[in-house]
Structures are given as C-alpha cells and as structure tokens.
C-alpha positions in Angstrom: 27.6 -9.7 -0.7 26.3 -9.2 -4.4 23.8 -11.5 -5.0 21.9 -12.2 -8.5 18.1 -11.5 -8.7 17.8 -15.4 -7.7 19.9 -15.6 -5.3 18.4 -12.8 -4.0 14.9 -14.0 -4.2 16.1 -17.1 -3.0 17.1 -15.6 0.3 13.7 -13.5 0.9 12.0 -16.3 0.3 14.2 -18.7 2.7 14.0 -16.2 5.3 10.1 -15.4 5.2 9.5 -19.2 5.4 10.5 -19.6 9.4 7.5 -18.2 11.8 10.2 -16.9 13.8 11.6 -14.7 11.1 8.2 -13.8 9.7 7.3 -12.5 13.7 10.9 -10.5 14.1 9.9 -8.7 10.6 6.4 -8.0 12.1 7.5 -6.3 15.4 9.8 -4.3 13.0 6.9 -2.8 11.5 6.5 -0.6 14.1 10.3 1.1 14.7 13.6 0.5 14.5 14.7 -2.1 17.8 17.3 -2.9 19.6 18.4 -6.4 19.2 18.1 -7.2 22.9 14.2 -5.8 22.8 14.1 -8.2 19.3 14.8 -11.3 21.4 12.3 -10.1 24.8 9.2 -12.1 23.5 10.9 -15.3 22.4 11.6 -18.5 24.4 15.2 -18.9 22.8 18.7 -17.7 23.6 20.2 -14.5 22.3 22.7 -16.5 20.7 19.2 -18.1 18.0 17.7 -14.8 17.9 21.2 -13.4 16.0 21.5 -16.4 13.7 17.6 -15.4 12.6 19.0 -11.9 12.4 21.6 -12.6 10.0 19.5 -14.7 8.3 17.1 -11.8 7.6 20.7 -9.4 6.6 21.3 -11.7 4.1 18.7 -11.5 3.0 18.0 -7.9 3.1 14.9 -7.2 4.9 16.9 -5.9 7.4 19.8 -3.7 8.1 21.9 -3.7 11.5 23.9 -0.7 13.1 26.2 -0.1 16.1 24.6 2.7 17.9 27.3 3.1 21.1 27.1 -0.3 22.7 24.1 -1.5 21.4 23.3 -2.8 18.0 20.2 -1.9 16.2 17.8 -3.5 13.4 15.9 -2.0 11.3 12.9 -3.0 8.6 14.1 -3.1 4.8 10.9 -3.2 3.0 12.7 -3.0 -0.6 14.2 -6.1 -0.1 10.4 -7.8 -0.5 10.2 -6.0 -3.8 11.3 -8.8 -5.9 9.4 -11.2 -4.3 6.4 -9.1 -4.8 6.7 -8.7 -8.4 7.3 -12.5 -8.5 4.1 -13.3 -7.1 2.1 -10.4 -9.0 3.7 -12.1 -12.2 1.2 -15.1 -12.3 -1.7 -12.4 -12.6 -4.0 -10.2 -11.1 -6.4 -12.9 -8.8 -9.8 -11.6 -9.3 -11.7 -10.5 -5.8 -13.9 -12.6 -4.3 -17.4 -11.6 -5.0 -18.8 -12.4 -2.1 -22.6 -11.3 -2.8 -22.3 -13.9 -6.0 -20.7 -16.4 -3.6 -24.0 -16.3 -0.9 -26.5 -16.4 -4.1 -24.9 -18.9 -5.4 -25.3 -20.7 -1.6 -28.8 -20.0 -1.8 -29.4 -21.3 -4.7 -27.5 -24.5 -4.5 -29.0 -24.8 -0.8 -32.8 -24.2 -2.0 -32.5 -27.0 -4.4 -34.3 -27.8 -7.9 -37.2 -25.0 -7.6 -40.6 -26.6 -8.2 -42.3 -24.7 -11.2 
C-alpha cells in the first residue's frame, strides 16, 4: 500500500492514539515477538489483538513474518520519523529551568519583602 506523507502520518498518528497499540509497540521495544506472546498480557481475544496488529502494519511501525508456523512482529521505528519531524516543526520547547521555577516559588511564597 503506497500511501502519501499524510496519509502516512495520518496512520501513525491513528494508531499511537489507542493504549492498546501504544502498549504492543512498548513490549516491542525489547525484541522481536511472536504474535501469540503479543496477545499473553491482554484481557482480549487473539482475534482483537490481530486487528491492533494490522492496524499498527498499516501503519508501519510494524512489520510481520511467517517464521514456520508461527508469525512474527517486529518494531519499525522509521515509521515514527515523520511524525517526529511533525512535532519538532512547531519549535524547539525550551527546558524547564527548574532552579528558576523554585526561586521564583520562593519568592512569590515569601510575599512583598518589608524594607
């Protein structure tokens, strides 16, 4: 499926938006998994844990193979490129200067200083 970049950010987007999803991605982090050890921590049928898997092929942040009898997924990270440089387009956030932050708490909390 050839998608444009929209389309395509479209689809990362959709499919980061459900928890589920966002979790599946997560325990990909760590290796490569067979789609039966996908579904093992979820309370929901094999059946919901492939339509979130093709969701996330679509999309992809995943990629699926038939090793033998079992079929595999495994982590795309270069699919999240686009929506990375998305985000990053509305500008550098500055850090949170958190020693500024407490003065300014101390100062605000002392009150007008008597002089």
């Amino acid at each position: 499926m050839d998608l444009s970049a929209a389309a395509r950010l479209d689809a990362v987007f959709a499919a980061l938006a459900d928890p589920t999803r966002r979790a599946i991605l997560t325990m990909l982090l760590e290796d490569d998994m067979a789609v039966t050890d996908v579904a093992a921590p979820f309370q929901m049928s094999l059946a919901a844990i492939s339509k979130h898997l093709t969701i996330l092929a679509e999309a992809g942040l995943i990629s699926q193979e038939k090793r033998g009898r079992v079929k595999w997924c495994k982590l795309e990270p270069a699919a999240m490129e686009g929506a990375i440089v998305w985000i990053q387009s509305f500008g550098a956030f500055e850090p949170l200067d958190l020693d500024a932050f407490e003065r300014f708490l101390e100062t605000e909390l002392q009150g007008p200083q008597a002089e």
